[in-house]
C-alpha positions as CSV (number, residue, x, y, z in Angstrom):
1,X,-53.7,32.8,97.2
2,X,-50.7,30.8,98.0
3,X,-51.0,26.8,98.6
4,X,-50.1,27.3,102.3
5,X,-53.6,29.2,102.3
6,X,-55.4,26.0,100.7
7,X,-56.8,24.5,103.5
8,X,-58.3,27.6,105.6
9,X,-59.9,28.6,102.3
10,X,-61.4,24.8,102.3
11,X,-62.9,25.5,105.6
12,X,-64.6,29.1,104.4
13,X,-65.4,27.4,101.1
14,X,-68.1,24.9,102.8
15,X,-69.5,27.4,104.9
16,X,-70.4,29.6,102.1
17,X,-71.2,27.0,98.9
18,X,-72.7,23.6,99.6
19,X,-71.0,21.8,96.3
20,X,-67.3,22.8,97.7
21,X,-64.6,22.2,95.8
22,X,-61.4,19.2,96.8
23,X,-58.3,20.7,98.6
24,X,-56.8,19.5,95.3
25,X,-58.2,21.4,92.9
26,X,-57.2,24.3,94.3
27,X,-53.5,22.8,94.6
28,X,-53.8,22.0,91.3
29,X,-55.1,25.9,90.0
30,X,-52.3,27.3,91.7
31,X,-49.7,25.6,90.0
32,X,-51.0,27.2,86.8
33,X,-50.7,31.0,87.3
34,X,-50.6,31.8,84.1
35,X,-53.8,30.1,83.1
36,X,-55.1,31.4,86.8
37,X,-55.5,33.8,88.7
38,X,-56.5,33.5,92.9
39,X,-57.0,35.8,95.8
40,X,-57.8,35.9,99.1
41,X,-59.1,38.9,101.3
42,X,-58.1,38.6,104.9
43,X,-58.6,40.8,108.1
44,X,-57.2,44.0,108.2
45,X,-53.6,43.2,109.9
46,X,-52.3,45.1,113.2
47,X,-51.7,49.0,112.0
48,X,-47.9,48.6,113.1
49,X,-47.3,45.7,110.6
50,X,-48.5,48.2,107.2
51,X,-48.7,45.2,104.2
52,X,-46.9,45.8,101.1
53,X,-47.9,45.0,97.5
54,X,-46.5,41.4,96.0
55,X,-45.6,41.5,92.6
56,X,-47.2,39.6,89.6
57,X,-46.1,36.2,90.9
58,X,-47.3,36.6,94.7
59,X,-43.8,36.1,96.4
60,X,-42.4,40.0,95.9
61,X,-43.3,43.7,96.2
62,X,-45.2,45.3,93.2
63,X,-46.0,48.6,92.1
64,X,-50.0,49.1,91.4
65,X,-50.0,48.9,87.7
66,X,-50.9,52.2,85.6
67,X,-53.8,50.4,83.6
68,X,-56.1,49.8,86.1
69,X,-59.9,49.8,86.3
70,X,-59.9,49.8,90.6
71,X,-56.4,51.0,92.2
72,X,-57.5,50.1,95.7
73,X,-54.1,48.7,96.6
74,X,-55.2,45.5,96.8
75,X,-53.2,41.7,96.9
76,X,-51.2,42.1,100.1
77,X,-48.9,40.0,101.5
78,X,-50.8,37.7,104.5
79,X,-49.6,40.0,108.0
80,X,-49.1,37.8,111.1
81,X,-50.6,39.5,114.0
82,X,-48.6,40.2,116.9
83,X,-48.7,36.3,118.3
84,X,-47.0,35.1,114.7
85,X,-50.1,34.2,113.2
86,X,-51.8,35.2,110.0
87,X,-55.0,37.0,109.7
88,X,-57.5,34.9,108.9
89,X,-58.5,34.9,105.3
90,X,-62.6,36.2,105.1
91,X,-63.0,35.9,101.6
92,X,-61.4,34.8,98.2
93,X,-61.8,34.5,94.3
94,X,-61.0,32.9,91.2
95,X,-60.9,33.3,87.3
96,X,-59.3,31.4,84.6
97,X,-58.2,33.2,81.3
98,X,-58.2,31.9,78.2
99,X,-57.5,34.2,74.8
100,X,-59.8,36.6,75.1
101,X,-61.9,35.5,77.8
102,X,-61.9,35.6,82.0
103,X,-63.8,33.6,83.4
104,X,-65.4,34.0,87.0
105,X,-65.0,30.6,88.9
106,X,-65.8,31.9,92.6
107,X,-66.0,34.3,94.7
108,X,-67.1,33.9,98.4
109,X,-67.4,35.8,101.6
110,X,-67.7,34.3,105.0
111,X,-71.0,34.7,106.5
112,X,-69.9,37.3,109.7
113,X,-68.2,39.5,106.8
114,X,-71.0,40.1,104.3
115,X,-72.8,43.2,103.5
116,X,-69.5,45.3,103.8
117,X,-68.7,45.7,100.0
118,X,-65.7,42.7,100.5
119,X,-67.3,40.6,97.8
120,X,-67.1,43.7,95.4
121,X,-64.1,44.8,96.3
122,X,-63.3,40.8,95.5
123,X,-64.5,41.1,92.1
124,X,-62.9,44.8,90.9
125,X,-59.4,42.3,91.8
126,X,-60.8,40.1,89.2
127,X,-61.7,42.6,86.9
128,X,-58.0,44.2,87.0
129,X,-56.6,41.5,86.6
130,X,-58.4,40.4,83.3
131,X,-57.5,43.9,82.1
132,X,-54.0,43.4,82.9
133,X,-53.8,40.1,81.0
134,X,-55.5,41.6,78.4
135,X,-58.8,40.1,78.3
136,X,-61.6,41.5,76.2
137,X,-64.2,40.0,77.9
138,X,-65.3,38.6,81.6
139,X,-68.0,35.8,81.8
140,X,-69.7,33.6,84.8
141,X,-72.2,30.9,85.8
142,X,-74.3,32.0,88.7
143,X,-77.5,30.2,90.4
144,X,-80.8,31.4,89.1
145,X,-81.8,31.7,92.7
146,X,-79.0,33.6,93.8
147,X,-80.5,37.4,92.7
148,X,-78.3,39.1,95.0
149,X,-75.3,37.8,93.2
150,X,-76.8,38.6,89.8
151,X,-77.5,42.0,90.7
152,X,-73.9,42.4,92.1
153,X,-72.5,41.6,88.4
154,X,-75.3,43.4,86.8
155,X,-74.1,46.4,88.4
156,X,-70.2,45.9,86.7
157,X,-72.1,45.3,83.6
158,X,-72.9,42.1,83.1
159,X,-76.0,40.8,81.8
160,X,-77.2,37.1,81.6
161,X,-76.6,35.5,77.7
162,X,-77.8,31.9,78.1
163,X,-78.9,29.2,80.8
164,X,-76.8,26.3,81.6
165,X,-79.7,23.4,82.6
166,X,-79.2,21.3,86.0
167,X,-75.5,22.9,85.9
168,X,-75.0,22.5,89.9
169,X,-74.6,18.7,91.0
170,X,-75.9,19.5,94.3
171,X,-79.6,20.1,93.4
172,X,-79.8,20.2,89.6
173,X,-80.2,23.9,89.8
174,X,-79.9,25.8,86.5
175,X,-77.1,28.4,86.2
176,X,-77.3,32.2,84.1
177,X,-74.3,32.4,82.0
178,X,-73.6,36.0,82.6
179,X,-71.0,38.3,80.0
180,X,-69.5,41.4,80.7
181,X,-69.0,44.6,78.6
182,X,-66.0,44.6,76.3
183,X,-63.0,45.6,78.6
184,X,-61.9,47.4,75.9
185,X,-64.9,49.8,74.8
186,X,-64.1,53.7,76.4
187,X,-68.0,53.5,77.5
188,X,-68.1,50.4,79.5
189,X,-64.6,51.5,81.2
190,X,-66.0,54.8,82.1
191,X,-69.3,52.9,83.7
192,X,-66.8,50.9,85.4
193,X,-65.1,54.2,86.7
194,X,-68.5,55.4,88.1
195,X,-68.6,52.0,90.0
196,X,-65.4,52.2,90.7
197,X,-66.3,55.6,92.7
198,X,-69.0,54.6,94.7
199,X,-67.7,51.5,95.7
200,X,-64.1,53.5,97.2
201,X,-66.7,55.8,98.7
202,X,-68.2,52.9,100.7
203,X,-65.1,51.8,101.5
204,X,-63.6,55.0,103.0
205,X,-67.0,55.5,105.3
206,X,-66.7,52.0,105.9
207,X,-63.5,52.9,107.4
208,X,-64.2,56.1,109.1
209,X,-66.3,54.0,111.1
210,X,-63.7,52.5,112.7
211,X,-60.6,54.4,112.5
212,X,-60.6,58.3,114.7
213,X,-58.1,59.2,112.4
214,X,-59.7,57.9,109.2
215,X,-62.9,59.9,110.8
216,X,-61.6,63.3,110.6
217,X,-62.1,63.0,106.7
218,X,-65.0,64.2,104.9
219,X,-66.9,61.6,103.4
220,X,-66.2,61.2,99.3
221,X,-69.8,61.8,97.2
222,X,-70.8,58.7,95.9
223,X,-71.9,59.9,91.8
224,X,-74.8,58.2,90.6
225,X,-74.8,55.5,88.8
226,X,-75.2,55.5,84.7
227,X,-77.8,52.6,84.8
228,X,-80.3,50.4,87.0
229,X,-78.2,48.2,89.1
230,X,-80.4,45.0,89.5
231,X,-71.2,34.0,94.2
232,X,-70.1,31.3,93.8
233,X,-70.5,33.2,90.8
């Protein structure tokens, strides 16, 4: 996310979450990267125009780092279409970090692009990233209405630790204070790489749906996954 992106993700912030947050505070997070870390997800740019990786900063090309827990080749620079503008931005996501900690503080999808693994895809950035800066562990507030987002993060491993009452100013609804795995533990990385899997397999079909050439491959087997899967964050 770059402050010239600020106020489109304003706009798909108040369709998806009715408590949005100001213009400003986003301004504001993005002046800290080293405390915080924002993406955005935006519509596939024109197949001429291939994106290239930015580097840790956002304004230069990158190489996908070896330690990595989803190497989708993700964080690409914004691609203008062919009449100079950008593709719109569909989703984004946020986390702070904090010694040993990452926390969640969004992640939203806009409404026409749901259901097409974006919001997972979303949250494997996140995950990489708190690897990359080292974080032992990931944690999150999420509504205790929202099941579909709790059974999103239960399938990366996360399982509800506590309840935060009346934490959402909008309606006073409780929120599940949610904690990952220990990033560090070889058992919880290798459940991640079994996620890891099925979502890429999505993601290719996804694809293949779409693209002729992408459909003369043959579909990746999705493995099984090594538990019972079951936001804003």
């Amino acid at each position: 996310m770059r402050p010239d992106d600020v106020p489109e993700i304003g706009q798909v912030e108040r369709r998806c979450f009715t408590n949005a947050w100001p213009l400003s505070a986003y301004r504001r997070e993005l002046q800290h990267p080293e405390q915080n870390h924002y993406l955005v997800i935006r519509a596939a740019p024109p197949e001429d125009h291939p994106p290239e990786p930015l580097a840790a900063n956002g304004f230069g090309p990158r190489s996908i780092a070896r330690r990595t827990l989803l190497p989708l080749g993700l964080g690409r620079r914004p691609e203008a279409d062919q009449r100079g503008k950008a593709s719109p931005v569909v989703g984004f996501a946020g986390m702070w970090t904090a010694f040993d900690e990452a926390h969640i503080t969004t992640i939203a999808i806009d409404e026409p692009y749901r259901g097409r693994g974006l919001g997972e895809v979303l949250l494997a950035c996140l995950f990489d990233e708190a690897d990359r800066r080292g974080a032992t562990w990931m944690t999150l507030e999420v509504r205790v209405s929202n099941e579909s987002a709790q059974a999103l993060y239960r399938k990366w491993g996360f399982a509800v630790q506590g309840t935060r009452r009346r934490y959402y100013s909008d309606n006073n609804e409780d929120a599940h204070i949610m904690w990952s795995g220990a990033l560090s533990d070889p058992g919880y990385r290798a459940e991640l790489a079994v996620v890891r899997a099925r979502l890429a397999a999505r993601l290719d079909r996804a694809v293949e749906g779409f693209s002729p050439r992408m459909g003369e491959r043959p579909a990746v087997p999705a493995p099984p996954p090594p538990w019972e899967s079951g936001g804003r964050a």
